[in-house]
C-alpha positions as CSV (number, residue, x, y, z in Angstrom):
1,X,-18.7,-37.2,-11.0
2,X,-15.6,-38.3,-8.4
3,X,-14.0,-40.0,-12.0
4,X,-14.6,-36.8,-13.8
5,X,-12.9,-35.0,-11.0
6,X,-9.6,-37.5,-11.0
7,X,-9.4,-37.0,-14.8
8,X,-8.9,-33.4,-14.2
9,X,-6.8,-33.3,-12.0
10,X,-4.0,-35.8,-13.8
11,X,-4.2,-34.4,-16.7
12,X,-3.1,-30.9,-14.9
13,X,-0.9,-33.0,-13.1
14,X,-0.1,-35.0,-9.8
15,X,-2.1,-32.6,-7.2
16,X,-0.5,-31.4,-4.0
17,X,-1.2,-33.8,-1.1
18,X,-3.1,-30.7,0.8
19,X,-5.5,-32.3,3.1
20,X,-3.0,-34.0,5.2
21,X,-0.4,-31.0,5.1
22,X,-3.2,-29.2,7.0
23,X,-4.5,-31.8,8.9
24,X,-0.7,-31.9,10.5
25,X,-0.4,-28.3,10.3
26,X,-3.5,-27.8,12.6
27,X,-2.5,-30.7,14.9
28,X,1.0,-28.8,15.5
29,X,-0.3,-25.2,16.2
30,X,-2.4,-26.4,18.9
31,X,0.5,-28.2,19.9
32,X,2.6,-25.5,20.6
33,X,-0.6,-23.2,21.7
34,X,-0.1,-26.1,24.6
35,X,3.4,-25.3,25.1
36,X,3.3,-21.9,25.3
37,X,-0.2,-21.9,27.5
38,X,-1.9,-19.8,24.7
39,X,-5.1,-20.2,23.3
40,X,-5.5,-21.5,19.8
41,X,-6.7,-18.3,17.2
42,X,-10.3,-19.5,16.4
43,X,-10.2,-17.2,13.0
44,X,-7.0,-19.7,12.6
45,X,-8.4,-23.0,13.2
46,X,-12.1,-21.7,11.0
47,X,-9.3,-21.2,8.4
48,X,-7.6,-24.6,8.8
49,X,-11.2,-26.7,8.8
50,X,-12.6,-24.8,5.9
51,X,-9.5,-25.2,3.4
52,X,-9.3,-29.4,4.9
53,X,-13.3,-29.6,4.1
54,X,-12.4,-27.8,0.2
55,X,-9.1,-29.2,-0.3
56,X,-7.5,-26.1,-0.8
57,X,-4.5,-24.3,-0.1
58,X,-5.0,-21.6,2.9
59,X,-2.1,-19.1,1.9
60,X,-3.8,-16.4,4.4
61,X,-3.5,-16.5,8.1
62,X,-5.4,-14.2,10.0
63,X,-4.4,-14.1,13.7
64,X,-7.3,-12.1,15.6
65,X,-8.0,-11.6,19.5
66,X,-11.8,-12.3,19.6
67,X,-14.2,-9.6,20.5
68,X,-15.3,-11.5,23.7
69,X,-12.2,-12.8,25.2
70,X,-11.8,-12.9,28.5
71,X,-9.2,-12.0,31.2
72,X,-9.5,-15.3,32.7
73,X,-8.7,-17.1,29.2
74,X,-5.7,-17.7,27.9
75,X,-4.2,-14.7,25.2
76,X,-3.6,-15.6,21.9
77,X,-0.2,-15.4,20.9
78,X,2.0,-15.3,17.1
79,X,4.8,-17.4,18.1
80,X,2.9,-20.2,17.9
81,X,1.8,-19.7,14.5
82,X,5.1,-18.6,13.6
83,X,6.8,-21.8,15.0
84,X,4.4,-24.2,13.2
85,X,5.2,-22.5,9.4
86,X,8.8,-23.0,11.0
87,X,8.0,-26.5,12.1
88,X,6.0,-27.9,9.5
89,X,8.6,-25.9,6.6
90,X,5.3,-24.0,5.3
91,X,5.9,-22.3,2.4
92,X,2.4,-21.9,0.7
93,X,1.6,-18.9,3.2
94,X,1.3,-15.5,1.1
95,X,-0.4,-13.2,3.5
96,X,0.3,-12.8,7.4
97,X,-2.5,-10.7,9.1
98,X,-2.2,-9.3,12.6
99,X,-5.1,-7.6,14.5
100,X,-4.9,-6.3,17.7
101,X,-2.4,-7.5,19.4
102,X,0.2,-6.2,21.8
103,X,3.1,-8.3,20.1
104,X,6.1,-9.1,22.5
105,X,10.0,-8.9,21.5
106,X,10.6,-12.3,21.3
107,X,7.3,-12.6,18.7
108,X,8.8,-9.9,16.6
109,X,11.9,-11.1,16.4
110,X,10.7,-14.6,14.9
111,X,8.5,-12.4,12.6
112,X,11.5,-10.6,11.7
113,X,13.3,-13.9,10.7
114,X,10.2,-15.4,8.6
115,X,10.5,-12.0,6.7
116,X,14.2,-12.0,5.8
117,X,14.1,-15.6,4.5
118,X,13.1,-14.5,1.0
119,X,16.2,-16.6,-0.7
120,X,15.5,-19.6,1.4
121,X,11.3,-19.8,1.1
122,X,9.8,-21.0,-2.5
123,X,6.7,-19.0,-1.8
124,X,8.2,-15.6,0.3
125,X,5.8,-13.6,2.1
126,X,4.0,-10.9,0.2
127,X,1.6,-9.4,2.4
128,X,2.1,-8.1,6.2
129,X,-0.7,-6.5,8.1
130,X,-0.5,-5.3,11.5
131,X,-3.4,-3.6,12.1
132,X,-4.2,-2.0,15.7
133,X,-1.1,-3.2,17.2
134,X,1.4,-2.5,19.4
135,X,5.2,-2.8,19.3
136,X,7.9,-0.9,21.3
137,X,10.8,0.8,20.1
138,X,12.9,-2.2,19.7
139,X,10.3,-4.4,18.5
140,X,10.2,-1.9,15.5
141,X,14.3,-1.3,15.3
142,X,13.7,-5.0,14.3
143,X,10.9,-4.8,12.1
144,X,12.5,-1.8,10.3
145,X,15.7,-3.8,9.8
146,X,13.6,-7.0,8.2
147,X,11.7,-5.1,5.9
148,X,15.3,-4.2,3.8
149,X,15.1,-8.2,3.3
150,X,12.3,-8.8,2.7
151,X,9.8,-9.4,-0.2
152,X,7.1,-7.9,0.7
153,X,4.9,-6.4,-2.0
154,X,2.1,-4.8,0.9
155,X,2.8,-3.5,4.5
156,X,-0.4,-2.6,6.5
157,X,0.2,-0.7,9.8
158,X,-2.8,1.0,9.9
159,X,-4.5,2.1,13.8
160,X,-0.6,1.6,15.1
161,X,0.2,5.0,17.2
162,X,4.0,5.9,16.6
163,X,6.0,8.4,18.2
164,X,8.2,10.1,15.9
165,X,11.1,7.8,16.9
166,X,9.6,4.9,16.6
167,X,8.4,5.6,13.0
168,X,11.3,6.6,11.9
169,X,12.5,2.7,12.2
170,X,10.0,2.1,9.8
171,X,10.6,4.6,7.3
172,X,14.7,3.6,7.5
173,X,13.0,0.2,6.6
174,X,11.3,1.2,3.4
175,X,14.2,3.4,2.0
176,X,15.9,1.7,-1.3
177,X,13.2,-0.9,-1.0
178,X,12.2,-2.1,-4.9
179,X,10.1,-4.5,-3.7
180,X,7.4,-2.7,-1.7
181,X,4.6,-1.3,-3.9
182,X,1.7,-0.9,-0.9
183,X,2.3,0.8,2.7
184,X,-1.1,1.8,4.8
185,X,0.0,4.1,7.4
186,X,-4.0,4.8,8.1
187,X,-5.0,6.5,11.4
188,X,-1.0,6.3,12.9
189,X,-1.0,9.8,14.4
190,X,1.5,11.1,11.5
191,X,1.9,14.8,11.9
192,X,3.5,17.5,9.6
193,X,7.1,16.7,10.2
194,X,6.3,12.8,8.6
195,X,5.3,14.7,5.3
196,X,9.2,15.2,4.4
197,X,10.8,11.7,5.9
198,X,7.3,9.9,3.5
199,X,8.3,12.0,0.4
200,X,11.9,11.0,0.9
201,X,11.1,7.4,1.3
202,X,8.9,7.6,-2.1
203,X,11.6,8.9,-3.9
204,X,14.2,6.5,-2.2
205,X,11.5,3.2,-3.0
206,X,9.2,1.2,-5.2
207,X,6.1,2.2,-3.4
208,X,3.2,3.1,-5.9
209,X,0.1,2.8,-3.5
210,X,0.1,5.3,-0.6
211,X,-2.7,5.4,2.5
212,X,-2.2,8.0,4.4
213,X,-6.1,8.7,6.2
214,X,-7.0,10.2,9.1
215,X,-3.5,11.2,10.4
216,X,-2.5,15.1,10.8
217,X,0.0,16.0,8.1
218,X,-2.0,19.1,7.7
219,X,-0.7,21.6,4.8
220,X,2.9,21.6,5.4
221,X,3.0,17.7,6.2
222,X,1.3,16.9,3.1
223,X,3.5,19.7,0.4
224,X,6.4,18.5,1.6
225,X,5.4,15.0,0.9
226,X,4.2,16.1,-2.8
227,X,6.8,18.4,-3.6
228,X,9.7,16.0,-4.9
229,X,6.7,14.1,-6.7
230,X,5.2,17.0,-8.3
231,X,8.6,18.3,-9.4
232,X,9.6,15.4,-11.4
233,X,6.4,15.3,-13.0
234,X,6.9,18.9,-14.4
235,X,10.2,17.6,-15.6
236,X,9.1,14.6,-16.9
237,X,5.6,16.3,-17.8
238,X,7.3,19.1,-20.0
239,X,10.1,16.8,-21.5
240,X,7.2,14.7,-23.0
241,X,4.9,16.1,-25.7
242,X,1.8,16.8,-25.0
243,X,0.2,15.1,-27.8
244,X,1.9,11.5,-26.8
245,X,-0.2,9.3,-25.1
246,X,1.2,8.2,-21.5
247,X,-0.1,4.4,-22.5
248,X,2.2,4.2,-26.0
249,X,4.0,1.5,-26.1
250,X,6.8,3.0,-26.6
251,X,8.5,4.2,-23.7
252,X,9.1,7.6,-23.3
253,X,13.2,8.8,-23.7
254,X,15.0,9.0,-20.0
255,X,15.6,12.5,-19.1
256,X,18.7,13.8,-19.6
257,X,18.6,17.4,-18.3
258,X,17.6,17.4,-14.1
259,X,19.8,20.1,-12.3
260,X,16.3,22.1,-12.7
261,X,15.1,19.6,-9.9
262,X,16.2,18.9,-6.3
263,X,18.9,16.9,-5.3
264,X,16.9,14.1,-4.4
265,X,15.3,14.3,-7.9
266,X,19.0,14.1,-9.4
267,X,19.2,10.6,-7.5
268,X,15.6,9.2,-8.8
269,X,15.9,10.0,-12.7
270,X,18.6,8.1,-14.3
271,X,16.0,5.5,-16.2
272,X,12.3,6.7,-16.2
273,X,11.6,5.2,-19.4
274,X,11.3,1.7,-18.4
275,X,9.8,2.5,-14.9
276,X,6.7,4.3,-17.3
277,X,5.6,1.1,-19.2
278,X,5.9,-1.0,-15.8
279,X,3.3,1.5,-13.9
280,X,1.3,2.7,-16.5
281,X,-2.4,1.3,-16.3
282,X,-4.9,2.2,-18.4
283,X,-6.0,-1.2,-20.4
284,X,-6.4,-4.8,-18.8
285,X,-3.6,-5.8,-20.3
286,X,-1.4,-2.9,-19.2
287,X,-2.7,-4.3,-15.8
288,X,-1.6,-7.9,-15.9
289,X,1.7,-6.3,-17.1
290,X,2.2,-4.8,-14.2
291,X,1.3,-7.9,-11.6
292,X,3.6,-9.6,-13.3
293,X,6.4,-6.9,-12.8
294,X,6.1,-7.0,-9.1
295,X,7.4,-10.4,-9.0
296,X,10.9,-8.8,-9.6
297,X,12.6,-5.7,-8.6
298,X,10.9,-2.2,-9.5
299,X,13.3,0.9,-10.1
300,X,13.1,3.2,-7.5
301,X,11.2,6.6,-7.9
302,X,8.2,9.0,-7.4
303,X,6.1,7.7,-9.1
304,X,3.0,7.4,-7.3
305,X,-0.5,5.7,-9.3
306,X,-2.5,6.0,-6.3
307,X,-2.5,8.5,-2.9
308,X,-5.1,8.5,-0.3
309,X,-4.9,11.9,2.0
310,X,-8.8,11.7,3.4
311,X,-8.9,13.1,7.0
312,X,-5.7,15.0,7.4
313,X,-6.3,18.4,8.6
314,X,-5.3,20.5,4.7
315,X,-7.0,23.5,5.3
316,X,-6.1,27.1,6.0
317,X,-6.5,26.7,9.6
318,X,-3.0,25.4,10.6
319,X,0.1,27.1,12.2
320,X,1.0,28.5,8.2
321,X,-3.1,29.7,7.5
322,X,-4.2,30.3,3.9
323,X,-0.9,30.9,2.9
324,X,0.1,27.0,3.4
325,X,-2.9,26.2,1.9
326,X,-1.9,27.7,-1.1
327,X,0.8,27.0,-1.6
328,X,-0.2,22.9,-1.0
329,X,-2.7,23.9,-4.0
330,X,0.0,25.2,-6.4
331,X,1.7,21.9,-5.8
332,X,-1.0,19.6,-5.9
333,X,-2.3,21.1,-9.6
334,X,0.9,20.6,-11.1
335,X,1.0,17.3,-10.3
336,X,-2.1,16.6,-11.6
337,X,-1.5,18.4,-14.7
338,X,2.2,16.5,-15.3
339,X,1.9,13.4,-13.5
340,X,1.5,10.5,-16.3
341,X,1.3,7.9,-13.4
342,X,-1.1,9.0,-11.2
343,X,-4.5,7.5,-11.2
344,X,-6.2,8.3,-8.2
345,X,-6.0,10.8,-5.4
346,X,-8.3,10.8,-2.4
347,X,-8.7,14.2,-0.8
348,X,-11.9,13.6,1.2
349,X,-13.1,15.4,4.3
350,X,-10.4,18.1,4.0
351,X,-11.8,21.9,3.7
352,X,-9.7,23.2,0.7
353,X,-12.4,25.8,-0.1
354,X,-13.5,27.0,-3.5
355,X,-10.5,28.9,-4.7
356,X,-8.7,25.5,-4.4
357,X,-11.4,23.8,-5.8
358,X,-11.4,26.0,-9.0
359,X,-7.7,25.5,-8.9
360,X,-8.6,21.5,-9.0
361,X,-11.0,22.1,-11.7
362,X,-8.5,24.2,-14.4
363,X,-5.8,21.4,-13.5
364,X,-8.1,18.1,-14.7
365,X,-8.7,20.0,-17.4
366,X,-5.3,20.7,-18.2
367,X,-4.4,17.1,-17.7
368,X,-7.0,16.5,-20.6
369,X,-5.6,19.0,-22.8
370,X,-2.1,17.3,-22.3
371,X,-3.6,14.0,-23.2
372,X,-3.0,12.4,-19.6
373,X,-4.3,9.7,-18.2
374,X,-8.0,10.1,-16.3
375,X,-7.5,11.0,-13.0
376,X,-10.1,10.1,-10.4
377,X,-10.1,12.7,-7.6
378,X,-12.0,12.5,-4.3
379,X,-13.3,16.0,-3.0
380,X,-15.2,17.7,0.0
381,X,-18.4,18.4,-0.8
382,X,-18.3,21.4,0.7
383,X,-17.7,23.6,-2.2
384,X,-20.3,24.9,-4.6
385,X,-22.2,22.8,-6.5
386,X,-21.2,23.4,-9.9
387,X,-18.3,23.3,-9.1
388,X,-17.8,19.7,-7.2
389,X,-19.8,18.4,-10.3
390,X,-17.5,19.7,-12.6
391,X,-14.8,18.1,-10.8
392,X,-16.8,14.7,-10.8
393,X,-17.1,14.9,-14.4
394,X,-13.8,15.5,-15.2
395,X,-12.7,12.9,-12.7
396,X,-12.7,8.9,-13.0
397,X,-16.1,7.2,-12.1
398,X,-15.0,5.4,-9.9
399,X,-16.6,1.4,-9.2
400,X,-18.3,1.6,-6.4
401,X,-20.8,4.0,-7.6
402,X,-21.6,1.3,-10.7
403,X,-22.0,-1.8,-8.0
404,X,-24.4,1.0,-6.3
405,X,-26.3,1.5,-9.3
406,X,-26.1,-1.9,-9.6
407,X,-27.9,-3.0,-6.6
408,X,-30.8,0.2,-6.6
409,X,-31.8,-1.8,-10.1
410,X,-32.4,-4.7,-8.3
């Protein structure tokens, strides 16, 4: 069996000399840990063994404070980590992951630096998460500033609590960013005014996959983030004919006429055709297209595929009552009925009621008449019925439900 093994592996070619990379790797972080009297991440050192023991390549770091840490024991600090990739000139990492931690000025700052060396690094970083942390206002200045640089195809910031200043460093981060296709702003205590400053930074970037649960955009919040969205779609929606199918291979013509839309708009449409084929999914193999895209620069627009609102207060309760809610309805349905992109919108645990629930209803179905992609859509329960299971039918199934189904066989 160990001969069959070597055969493989020269006939794919002399195999990367992992074990002892690591070995060396591990030996250096707790090195450092030493010199910096922290203690050694045990999710990080689990890591290490496991990928020595398999001889693989451990591309995710996971840096964790442990559950029952402590006073008396030493924190656990990112420099260290960061000084070994530094140190031991690790390129192979893919994904940093950060979970709360109160990170200091100086650790962000060497985080920064790992993030804008993107034309130095032959693997980049593609994946940040910091998740539950916190940062002060200069910490994420910083941050803000390195994203512009960087080549990140993810951001996580989920459970962070900005003020409005503070997020705003952010947000200045992500404008003109083709790079970016993920941000996770879950549970950051985003209220109405970040609904503008987020639909801005969509039209202004790459960004195709938006979490926004559990914060407080609330009606106004959440129109003003859809509005520029929706009113491209309707451009691009009506410019297209209905009977073309979004998933053609050929690309749809760019717009020429846009002085119907807003200023912003204006900016965002000079080329939509090739941005369609690169975000279309539909087919596996329209999939792997699109992976493969993300390697490179993406042209800059609204085009969301996925947008996750669970939690956010859109009801007719706010300071604008039913009013704002309708008017969040009027633009929400046209951007289901025009949006060629979109695949999946998550309106969970938000009391729309069932005027805008029949609203939702008359809109999938228009999408279908127009030949549009399926849309999955994610609804309160609290409507009628008939009407929620009308909404599920004309919505994507989406997977979970088959793993459920799945498992009640078994």
């Amino acid at each position: 069996m160990p001969r069959e093994k070597e055969g493989k592996r020269k006939s794919k070619g002399a195999p990367l000399p992992i074990v002892p990379i690591l070995n060396k790797f591990l030996q250096t972080y707790e090195k450092h840990c030493a010199q910096t009297q922290t203690s050694v991440c045990p999710a990080i050192k689990m890591d290490l063994k496991t990928s020595i023991n398999n001889e693989q390549i451990l591309r995710k770091f996971i840096l964790v404070r442990p559950e029952d840490s402590l006073p008396s024991i030493l924190p656990i600090s990112l420099e260290p980590l960061l000084m070994t990739i530094r140190d031991e000139c690790y390129t192979l990492v893919k994904q940093i992951c950060i979970w709360g931690l109160q990170l200091s000025n100086p650790e962000v700052a060497r985080l920064a630096l790992l993030l804008e060396l993107k034309g130095h690094t032959t693997c980049p970083l593609t994946t940040l998460e910091l998740i539950d942390c916190k940062m002060d206002l200069w910490s994420l200045g910083r941050l803000g500033q390195a994203l512009q640089l960087s080549s990140l195809h993810s951001l996580v910031l989920d459970y962070c609590r900005f003020e409005n200043e503070e997020m705003e460093n952010i947000f200045a981060g992500l404008e003109n960013n083709q790079r970016l296709q993920d941000l996770s702003l879950r549970y950051c205590g985003l209220g109405p005014q970040s609904g503008l400053r987020l639909g801005s930074v969509i039209c202004q970037s790459a960004i195709r996959e938006l979490h926004l649960d559990g914060n407080y955009l609330e009606c106004s919040g959440a129109l003003a983030l859809l509005r520029p969205i929706a009113e491209y779609a309707e451009i691009q929606g009506k410019d297209q004919p209905a009977t073309t199918s979004p998933d053609s291979r050929n690309p749809p013509q760019p717009l020429q006429a846009r002085q119907r839309g807003s200023s912003t708009l204006n900016q965002m449409t000079k080329s939509s055709g090739a941005v369609t084929v690169k975000t279309t999914l539909g087919k596996k193999k329209r999939k792997k297209g699109v992976k493969r895209k993300i390697k490179g620069l993406t042209e800059a627009g609204p085009w969301l595929v996925k947008l996750y609102l669970a939690d956010n207060g859109i009801d007719g309760k706010g300071k604008e009552g039913e009013n704002g809610l309708l008017e969040f309805i009027q633009i929400l349905t046209c951007l289901i009925k025009y949006s060629a992109h979109l695949r999946e919108i998550d309106l969970g645990n938000n009391v729309l009621g069932e005027m805008a629930a029949d609203n939702i209803l008359e809109a999938l179905r228009a999408r279908k008449t127009g030949n549009r992609p399926v849309l999955k859509i994610t609804v309160t329960p609290q409507i009628s019925s008939d009407t929620f299971r009308s909404i599920w039918k004309n919505s994507k199934k989406s997977n979970v439900t088959h793993k459920k189904k799945k498992k009640a066989k078994t």
